[in-house]
RODO-2510 file (C-alpha; in nm, 4 decimals, decimal comma):
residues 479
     n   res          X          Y          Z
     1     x     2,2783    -2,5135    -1,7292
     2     x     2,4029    -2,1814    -1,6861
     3     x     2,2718    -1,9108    -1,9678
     4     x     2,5161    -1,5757    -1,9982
     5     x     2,4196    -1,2703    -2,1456
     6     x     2,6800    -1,0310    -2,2341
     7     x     2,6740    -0,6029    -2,2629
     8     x     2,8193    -0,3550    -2,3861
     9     x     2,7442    -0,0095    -2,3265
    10     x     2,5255     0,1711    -2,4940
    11     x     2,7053     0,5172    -2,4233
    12     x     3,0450     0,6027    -2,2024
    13     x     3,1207     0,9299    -2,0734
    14     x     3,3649     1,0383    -1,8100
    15     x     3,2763     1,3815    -1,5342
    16     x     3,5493     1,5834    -1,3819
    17     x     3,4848     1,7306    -1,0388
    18     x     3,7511     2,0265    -0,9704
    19     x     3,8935     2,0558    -1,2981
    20     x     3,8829     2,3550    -1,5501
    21     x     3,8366     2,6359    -1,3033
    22     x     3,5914     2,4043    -1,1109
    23     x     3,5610     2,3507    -0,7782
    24     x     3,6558     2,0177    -0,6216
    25     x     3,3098     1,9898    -0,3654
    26     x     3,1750     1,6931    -0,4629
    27     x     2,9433     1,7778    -0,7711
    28     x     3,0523     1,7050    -1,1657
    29     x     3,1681     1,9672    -1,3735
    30     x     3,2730     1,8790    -1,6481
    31     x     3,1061     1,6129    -1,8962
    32     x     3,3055     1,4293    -2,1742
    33     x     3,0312     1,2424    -2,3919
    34     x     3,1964     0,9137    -2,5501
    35     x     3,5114     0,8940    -2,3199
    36     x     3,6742     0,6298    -2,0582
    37     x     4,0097     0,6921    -2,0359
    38     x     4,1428     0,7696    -1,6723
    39     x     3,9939     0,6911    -1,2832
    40     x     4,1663     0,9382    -1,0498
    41     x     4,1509     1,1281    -0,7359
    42     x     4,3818     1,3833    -0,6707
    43     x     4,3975     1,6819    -0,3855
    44     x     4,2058     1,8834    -0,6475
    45     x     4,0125     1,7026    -0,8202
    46     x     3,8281     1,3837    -0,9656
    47     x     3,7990     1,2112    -1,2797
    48     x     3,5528     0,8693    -1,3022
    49     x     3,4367     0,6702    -1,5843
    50     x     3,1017     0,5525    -1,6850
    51     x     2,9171     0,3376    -1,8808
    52     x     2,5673     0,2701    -1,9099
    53     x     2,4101    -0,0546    -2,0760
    54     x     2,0706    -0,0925    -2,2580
    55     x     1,9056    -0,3682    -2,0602
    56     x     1,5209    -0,2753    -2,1274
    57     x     1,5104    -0,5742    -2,3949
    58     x     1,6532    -0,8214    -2,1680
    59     x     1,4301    -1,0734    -1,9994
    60     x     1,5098    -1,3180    -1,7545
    61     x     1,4086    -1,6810    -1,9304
    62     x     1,1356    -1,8423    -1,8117
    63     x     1,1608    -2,0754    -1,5250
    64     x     1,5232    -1,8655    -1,4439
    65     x     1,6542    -1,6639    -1,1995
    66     x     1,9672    -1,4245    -1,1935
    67     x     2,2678    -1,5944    -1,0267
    68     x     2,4993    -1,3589    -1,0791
    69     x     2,6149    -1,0309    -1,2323
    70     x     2,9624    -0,9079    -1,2697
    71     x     3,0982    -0,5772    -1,4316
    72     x     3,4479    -0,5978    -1,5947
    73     x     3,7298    -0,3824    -1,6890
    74     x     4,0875    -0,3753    -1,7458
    75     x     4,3490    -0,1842    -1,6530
    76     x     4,5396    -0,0420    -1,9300
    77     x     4,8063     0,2012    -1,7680
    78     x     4,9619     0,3019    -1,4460
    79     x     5,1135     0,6072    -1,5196
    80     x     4,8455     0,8232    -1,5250
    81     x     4,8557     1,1495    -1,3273
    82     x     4,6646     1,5021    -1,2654
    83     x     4,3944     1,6614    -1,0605
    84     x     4,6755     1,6654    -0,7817
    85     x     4,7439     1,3298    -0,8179
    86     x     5,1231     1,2224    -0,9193
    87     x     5,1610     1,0577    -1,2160
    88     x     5,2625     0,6796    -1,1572
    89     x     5,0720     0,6622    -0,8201
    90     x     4,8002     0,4785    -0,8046
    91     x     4,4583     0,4062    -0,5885
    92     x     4,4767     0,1516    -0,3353
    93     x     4,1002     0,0339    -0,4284
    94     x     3,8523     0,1165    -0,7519
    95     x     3,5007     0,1286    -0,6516
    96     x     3,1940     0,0294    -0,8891
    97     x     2,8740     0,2644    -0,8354
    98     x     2,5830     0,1919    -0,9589
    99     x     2,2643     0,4023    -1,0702
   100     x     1,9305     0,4112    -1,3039
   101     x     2,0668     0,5238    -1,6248
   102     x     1,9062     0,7025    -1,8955
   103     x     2,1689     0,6789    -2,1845
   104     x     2,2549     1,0345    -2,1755
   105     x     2,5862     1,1130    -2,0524
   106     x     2,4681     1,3385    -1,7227
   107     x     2,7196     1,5267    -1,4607
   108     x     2,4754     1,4461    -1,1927
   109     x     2,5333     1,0582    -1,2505
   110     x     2,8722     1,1166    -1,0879
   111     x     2,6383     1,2396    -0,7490
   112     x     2,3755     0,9749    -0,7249
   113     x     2,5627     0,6925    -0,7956
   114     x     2,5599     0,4291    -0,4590
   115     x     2,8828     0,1635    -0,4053
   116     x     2,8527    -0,1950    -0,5294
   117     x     3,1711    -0,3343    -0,5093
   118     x     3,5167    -0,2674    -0,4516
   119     x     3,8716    -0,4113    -0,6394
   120     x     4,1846    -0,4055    -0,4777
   121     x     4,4457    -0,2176    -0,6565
   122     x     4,7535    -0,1911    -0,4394
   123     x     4,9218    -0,4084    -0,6643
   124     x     4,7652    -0,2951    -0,9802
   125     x     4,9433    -0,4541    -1,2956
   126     x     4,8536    -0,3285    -1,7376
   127     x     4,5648    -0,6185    -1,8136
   128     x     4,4811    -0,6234    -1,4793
   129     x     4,0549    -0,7185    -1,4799
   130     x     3,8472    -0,6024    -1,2387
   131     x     3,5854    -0,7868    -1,2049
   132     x     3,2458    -0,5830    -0,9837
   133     x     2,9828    -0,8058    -0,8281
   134     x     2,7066    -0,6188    -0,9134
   135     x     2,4705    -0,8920    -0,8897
   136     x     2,1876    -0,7115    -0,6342
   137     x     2,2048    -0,4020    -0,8114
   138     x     2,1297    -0,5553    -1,1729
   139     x     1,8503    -0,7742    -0,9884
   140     x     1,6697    -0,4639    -0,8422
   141     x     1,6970    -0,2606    -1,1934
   142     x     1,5655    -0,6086    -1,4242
   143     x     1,2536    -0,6468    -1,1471
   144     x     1,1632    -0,2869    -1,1566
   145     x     1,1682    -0,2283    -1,5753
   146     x     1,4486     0,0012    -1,5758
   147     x     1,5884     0,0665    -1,9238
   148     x     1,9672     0,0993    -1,8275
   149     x     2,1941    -0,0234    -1,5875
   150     x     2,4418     0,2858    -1,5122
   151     x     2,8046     0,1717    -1,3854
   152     x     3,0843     0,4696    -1,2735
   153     x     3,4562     0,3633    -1,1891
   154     x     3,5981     0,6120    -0,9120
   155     x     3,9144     0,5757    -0,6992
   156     x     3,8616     0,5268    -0,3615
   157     x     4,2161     0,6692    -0,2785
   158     x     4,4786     0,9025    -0,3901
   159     x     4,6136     0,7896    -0,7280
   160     x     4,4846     0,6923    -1,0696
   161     x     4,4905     0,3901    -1,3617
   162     x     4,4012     0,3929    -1,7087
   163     x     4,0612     0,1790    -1,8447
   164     x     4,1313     0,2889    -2,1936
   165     x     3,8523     0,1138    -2,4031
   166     x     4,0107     0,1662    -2,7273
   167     x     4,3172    -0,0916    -2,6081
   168     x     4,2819    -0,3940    -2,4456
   169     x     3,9439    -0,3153    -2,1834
   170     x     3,5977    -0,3048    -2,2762
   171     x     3,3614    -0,2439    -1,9955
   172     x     3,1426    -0,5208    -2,0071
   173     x     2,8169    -0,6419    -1,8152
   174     x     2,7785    -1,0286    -1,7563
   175     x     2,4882    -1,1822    -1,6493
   176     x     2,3978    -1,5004    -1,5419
   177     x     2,1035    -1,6920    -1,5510
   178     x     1,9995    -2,0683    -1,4258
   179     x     1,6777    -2,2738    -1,3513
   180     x     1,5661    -2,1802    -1,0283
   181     x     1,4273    -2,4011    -0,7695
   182     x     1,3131    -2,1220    -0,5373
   183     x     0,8793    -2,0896    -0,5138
   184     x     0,7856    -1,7747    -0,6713
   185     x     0,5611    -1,5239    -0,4439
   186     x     0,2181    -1,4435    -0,4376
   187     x     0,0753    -1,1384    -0,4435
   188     x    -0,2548    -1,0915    -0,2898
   189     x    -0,4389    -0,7427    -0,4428
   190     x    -0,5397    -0,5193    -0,2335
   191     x    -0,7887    -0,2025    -0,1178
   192     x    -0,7129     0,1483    -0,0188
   193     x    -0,9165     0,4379     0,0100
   194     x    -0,8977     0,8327    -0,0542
   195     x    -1,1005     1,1411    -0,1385
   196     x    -1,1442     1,3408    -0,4353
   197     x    -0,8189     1,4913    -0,5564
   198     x    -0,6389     1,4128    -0,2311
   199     x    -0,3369     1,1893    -0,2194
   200     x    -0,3152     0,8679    -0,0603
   201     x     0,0243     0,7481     0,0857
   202     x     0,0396     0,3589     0,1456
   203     x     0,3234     0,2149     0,3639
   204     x     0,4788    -0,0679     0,1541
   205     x     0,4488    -0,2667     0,4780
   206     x     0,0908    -0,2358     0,4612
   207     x     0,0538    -0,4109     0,1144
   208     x     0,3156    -0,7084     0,1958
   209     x     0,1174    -0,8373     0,5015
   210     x    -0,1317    -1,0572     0,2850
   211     x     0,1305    -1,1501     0,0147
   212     x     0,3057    -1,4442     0,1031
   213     x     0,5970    -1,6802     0,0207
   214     x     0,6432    -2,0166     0,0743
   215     x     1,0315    -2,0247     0,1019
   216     x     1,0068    -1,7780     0,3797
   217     x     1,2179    -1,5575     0,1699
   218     x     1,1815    -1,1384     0,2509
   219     x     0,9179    -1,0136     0,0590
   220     x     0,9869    -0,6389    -0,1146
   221     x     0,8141    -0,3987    -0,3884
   222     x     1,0713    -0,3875    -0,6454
   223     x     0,8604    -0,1862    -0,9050
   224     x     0,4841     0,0055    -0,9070
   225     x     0,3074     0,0873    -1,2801
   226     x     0,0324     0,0571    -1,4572
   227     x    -0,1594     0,3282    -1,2811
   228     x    -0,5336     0,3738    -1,4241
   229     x    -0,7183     0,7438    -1,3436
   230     x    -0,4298     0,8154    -1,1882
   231     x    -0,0430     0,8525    -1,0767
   232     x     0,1654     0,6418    -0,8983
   233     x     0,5583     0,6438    -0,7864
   234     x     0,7923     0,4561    -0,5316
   235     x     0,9380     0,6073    -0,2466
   236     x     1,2362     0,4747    -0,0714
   237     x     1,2044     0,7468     0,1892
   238     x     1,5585     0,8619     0,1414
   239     x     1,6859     0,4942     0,2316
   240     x     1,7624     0,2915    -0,0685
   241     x     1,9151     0,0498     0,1048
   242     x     1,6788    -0,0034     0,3470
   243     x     1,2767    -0,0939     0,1811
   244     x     1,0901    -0,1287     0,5375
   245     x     0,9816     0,2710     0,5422
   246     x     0,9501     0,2630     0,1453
   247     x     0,5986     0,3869     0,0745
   248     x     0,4162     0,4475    -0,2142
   249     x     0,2069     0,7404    -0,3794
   250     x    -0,0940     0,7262    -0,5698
   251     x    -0,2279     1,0469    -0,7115
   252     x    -0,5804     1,0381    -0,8836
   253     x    -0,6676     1,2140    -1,1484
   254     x    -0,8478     1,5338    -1,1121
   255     x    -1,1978     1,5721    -1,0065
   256     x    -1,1819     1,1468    -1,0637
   257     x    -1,3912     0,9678    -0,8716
   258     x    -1,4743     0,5505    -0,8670
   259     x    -1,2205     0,2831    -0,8937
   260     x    -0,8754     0,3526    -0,9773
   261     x    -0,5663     0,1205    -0,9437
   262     x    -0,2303     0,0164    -0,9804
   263     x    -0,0049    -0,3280    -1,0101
   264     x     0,3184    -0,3517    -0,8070
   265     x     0,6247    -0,5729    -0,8551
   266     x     0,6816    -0,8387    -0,5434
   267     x     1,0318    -0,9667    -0,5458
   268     x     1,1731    -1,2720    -0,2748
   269     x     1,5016    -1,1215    -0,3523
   270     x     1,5926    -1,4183    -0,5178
   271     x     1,4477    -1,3910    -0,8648
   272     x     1,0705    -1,4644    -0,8304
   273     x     0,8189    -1,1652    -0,8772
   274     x     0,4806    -1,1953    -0,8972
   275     x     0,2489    -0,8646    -0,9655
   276     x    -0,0454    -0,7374    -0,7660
   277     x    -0,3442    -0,4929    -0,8268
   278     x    -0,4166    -0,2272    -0,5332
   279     x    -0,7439    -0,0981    -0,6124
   280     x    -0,8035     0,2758    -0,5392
   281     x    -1,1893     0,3630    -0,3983
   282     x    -1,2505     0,7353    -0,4530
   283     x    -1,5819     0,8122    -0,3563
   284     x    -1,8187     1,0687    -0,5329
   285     x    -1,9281     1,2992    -0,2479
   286     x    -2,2743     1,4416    -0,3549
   287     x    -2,3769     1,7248    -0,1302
   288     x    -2,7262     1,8633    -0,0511
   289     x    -2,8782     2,1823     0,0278
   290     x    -3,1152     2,3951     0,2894
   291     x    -3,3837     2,2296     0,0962
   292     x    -3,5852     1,9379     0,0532
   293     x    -3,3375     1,7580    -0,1472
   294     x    -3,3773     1,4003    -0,3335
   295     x    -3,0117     1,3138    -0,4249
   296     x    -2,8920     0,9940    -0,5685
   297     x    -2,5496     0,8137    -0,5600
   298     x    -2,3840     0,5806    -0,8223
   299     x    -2,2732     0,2287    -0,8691
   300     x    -1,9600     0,3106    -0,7066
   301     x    -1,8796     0,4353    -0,3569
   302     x    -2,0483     0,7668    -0,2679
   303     x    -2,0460     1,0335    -0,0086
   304     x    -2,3704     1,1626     0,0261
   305     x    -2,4370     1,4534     0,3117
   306     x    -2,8273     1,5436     0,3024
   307     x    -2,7467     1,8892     0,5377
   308     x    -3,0770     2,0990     0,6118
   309     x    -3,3983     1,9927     0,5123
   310     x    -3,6057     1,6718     0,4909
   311     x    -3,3796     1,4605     0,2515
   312     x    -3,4146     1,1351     0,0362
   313     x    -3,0464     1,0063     0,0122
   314     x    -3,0034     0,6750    -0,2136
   315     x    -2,6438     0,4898    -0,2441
   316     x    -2,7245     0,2335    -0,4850
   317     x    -2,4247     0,0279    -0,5753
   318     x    -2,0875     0,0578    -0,3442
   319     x    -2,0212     0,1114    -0,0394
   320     x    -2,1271     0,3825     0,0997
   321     x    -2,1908     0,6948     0,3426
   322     x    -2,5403     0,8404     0,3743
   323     x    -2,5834     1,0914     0,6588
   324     x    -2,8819     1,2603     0,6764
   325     x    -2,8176     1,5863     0,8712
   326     x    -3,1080     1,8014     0,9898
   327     x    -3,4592     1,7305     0,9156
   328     x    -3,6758     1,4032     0,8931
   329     x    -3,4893     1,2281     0,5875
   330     x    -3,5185     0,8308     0,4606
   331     x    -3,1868     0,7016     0,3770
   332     x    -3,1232     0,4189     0,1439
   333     x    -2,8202     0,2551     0,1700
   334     x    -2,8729     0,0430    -0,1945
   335     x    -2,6243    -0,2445    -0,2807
   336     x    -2,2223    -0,2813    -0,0772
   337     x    -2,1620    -0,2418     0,2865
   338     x    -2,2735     0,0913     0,3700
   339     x    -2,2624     0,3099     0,6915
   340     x    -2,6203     0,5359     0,7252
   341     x    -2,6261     0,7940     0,9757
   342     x    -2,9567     0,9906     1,0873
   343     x    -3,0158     1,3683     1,2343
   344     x    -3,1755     1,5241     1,4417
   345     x    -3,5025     1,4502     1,3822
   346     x    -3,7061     1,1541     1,2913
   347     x    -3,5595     0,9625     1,0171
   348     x    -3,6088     0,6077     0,8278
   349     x    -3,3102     0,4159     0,7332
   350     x    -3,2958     0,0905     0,4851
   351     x    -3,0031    -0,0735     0,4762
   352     x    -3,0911    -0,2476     0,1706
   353     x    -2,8464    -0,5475     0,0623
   354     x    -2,4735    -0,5619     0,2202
   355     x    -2,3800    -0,5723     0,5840
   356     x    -2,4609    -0,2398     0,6646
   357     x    -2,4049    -0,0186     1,0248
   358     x    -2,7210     0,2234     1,0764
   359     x    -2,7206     0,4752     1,3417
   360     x    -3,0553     0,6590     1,3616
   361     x    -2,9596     0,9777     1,5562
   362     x    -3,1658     1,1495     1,7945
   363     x    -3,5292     1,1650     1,6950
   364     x    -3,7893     0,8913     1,7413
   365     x    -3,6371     0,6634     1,4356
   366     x    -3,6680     0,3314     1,1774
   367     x    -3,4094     0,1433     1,1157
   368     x    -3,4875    -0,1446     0,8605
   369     x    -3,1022    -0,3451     0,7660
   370     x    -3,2372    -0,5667     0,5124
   371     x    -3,0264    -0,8770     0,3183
   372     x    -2,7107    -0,9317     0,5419
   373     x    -2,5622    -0,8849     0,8324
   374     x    -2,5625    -0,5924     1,0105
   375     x    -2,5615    -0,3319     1,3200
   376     x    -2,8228    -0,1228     1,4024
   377     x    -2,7811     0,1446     1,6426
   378     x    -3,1211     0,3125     1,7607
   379     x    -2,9958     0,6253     1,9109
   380     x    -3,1527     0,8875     2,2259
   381     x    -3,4962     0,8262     2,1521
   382     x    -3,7372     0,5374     2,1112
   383     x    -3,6880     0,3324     1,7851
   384     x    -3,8073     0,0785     1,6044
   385     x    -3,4777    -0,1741     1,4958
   386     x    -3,5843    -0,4346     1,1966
   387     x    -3,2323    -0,6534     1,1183
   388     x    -3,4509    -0,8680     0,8826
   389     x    -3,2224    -1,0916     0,6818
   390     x    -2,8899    -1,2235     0,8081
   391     x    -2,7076    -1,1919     1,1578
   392     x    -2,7654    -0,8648     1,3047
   393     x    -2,6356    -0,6845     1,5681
   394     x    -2,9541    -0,4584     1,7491
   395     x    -2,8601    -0,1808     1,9860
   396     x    -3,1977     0,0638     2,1016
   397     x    -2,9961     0,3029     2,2640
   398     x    -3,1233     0,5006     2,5237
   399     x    -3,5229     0,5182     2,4679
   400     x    -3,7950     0,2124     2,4852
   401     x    -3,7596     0,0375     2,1750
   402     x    -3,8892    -0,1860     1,9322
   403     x    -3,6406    -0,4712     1,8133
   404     x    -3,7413    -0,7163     1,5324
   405     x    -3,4348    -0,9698     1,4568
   406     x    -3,5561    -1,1079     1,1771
   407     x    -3,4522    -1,4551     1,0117
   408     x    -3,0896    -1,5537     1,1282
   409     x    -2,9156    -1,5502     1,4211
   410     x    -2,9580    -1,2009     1,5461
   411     x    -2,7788    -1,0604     1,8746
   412     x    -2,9916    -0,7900     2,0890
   413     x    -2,8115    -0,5429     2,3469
   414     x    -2,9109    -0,4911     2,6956
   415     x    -2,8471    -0,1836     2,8785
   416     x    -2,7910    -0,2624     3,2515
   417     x    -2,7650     0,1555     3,3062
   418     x    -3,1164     0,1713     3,0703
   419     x    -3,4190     0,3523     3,2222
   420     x    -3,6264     0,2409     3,0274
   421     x    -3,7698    -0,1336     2,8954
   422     x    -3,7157    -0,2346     2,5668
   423     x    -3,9106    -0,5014     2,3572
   424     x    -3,7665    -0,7966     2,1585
   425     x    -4,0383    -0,9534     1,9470
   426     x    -3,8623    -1,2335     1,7919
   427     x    -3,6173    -1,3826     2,0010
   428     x    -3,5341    -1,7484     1,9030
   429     x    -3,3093    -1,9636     2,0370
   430     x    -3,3571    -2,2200     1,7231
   431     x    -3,2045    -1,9499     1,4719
   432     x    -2,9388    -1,8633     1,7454
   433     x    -3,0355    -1,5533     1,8550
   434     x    -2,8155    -1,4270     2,1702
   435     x    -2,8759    -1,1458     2,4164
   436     x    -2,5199    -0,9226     2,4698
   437     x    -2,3773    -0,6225     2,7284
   438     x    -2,0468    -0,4956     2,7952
   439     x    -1,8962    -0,6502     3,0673
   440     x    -2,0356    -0,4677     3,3284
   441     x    -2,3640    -0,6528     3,2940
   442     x    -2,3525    -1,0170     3,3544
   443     x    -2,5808    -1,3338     3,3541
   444     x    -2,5071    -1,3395     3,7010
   445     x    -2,6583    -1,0286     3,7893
   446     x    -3,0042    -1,0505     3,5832
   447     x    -3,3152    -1,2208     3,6824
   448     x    -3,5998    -1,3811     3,4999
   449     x    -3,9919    -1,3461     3,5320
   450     x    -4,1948    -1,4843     3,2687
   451     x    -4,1087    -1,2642     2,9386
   452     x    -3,9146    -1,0104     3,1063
   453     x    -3,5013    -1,0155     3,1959
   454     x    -3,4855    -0,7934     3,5020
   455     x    -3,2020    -0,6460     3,6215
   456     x    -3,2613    -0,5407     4,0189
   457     x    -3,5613    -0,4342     4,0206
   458     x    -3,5787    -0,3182     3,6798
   459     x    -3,7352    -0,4273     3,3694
   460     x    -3,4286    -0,4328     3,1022
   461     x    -3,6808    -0,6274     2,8163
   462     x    -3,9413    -0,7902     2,7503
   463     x    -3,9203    -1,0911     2,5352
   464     x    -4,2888    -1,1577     2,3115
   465     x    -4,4000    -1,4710     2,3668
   466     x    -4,0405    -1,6096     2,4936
   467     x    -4,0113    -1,7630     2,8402
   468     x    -3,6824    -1,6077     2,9578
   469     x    -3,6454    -1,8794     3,2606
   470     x    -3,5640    -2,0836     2,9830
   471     x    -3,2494    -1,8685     2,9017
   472     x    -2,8817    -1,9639     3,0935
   473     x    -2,5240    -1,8241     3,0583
   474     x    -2,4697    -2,0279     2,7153
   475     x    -2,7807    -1,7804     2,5535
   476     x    -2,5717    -1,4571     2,7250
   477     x    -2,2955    -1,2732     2,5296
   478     x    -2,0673    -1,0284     2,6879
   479     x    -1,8391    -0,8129     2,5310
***
């Protein structure tokens, strides 16, 4: 069952390019508000007709897609003339172009407009109908929530024809809906990330590669809105026709920081749409002093740059970035994945809860991760590296260091160009711990004596109360 929907326009107007002292270059003007009379082009000049049609209250019924939609007019004359153009000739062709209207009769409508569809008139006959597929356009201006569907009528060649409304043509828009059997799309929300005040441009491309659709059809972003603490717009990149470099703009609101976001539009191109939510992180960047400084982050993502001075940084909630700078600071990372980064100087880092990264820095550091699993990075000097809870990833660095695993299975690095011996106090095969190198060091080329893993002549670790002949290639990870 097909359901048709019928329009007419909400507001005609016809633009003159070259006429009344104008010049004939390609821009409107000269604006007629409320007439449709004549389509020529002449040596001199241009007249086109347009209409524009309310369609912000139309809806596509549920369960529906668009088959088809068609604009129509008739031809009510042939001896039309002017602009350079003799009367009684007449256009091989009429084209339909199509734009975003606003229901204001505008000159620059007559400029933006891009071709839909072409009729033949080399024939033309009085009653003649054109009838404009127009069927894409419509389908692109329904999925993105325009409010009008702008249609202009321009020869294509020398010549001209009447479309008088007020006899026998009414430009009309016809749409055309049916049950569809095609799968709708799925939108799959998404992440992004920006600063304070700063502008974040996302490649549509990026946001279509977890949405999916089981037809196979080509996914596009028909439509963004809904932007919360912020801006957001729809660039085609100066290629309408073509959406692969289409991007898209968000713009948060001054001085805003925390969680904005957006929806988008996802169209198969063949009626289904589904929306999704990009959410915006904006972190709060808190900034410290030459001083001693105790500074404390939110329940959102933070920023949080200790400088001079022997520093307490706290995240809390969110992911985020504590870096400690100069001076012997502790640095907690809180709730959320968070990255912790040390100074110069001896510093204690807790990772807290979330799979965290901690880098100690130079200085003779702690690095505690805490509930999940994460990578510790020791640094120049010698550390102590506690992964506690989860699967952790323990890296001394350069320096003898300490390294607790903790419950899970926990992977410890080896340093084949180390000069020094590190200790492992924990290592335990049941849990599934795992010793790893880059690829330079292999199992081949270590050794085992009692708790130590030797590499020549050197003592790489020593494993408490673990007898490493018991270790072979399957316990060995290399990267």
């Amino acid at each position: 069952m097909t359901n048709t929907f019928s329009f007419q326009p909400e507001t005609t107007f016809e633009v003159i390019d070259g006429g009344f002292d104008g010049e004939f270059d390609g821009t409107g003007d000269s604006v007629f508000p409320g007439n449709y009379f004549t389509v020529i082009l002449g040596s001199n000049g241009e007249a086109a007709e347009f209409a524009e049609f309310d369609i912000g209250e139309f809806s596509i019924p549920e369960g529906e897609i668009i088959t088809s939609a068609r604009f129509d007019v008739k031809i009510t004359g042939l001896e039309v003339g002017g602009l350079g153009a003799s009367f009684g000739d007449n256009p091989d062709s009429i084209g339909a172009f199509g734009y975003a209207g606003n229901g204001v009769a505008d000159a620059s409508d007559f400029e933006t407009g891009v071709l839909l569809d072409t009729e033949d008139t080399l024939l033309p006959s009085v009653g003649q109908q054109l009838s404009f597929d127009v069927t894409d356009f419509v389908q692109n201006l329904v999925n993105g929530g325009e409010s009008f569907a702008g249609i202009g009528l321009r020869a294509l060649e020398l010549g001209g024809v009447a479309v008088d409304p007020s006899s026998v043509s009414m430009p009309t828009l016809i749409i055309e809906t049916a049950p569809s059997n095609n799968n709708l799309p799925v939108a799959t929300d998404d992440v992004v990330t920006t600063l304070k005040n700063i502008a974040v441009t996302i490649p549509v491309a990026n946001l279509l590669v977890n949405d999916t659709d089981s037809d196979g059809d080509t996914l596009t972003i028909a439509a963004v809105n809904n932007a919360v603490d912020g801006t957001v717009v729809l660039n085609d990149s100066g290629t309408p026709d073509d959406s692969t470099d289409d991007t898209i703009i968000f713009t948060p609101n001054q001085d805003f920081s925390g969680n904005a976001n957006f929806e988008y539009t996802l169209s198969d191109r063949q009626g289904g749409t589904d929306v999704g939510l990009v959410t915006v992180i904006i972190p709060n960047q808190i900034d410290g002093t030459k001083n001693d400084d105790d500074l404390e982050g939110t329940d959102s993502k933070d920023i949080i740059l200790g400088f001079e001075g022997n520093d307490i940084l706290k995240g809390l909630g969110g992911d985020d970035i504590l870096k400690g700078g100069e001076g012997k600071n502790e640095l907690s990372g809180g709730f959320g994945d968070d990255l912790l980064f040390g100074g110069k100087e001896r510093d204690i880092l807790f990772g807290n809860e979330g799979n965290d990264f901690l880098d100690g820095g130079d200085g003779e550091n702690q690095l505690n991760g805490g509930i999940g699993n994460d990578g510790l990075l020791g640094g120049k000097n010698s550390d102590i590296l506690i992964g506690d809870e989860g699967n952790d990833f323990l890296n001394g660095g350069a320096g003898a260091d300490i390294l607790t695993g903790g419950t899970g299975a926990d992977n410890f690095y080896l340093d084949g160009n180390s000069s020094t011996k590190d200790i492992i106090t924990d290592f335990n095969l049941g849990e599934g711990d795992k010793l790893t190198s880059f690829n330079n060091l292999l199992f081949r080329d270590l050794s085992f004596s009692g708790n130590d893993i030797l590499f020549g002549d050197k003592v790489l670790a020593t494993l408490e109360g673990f007898d490493t002949t018991f270790l072979n290639e399957s316990h060995f990870y290399t990267i």
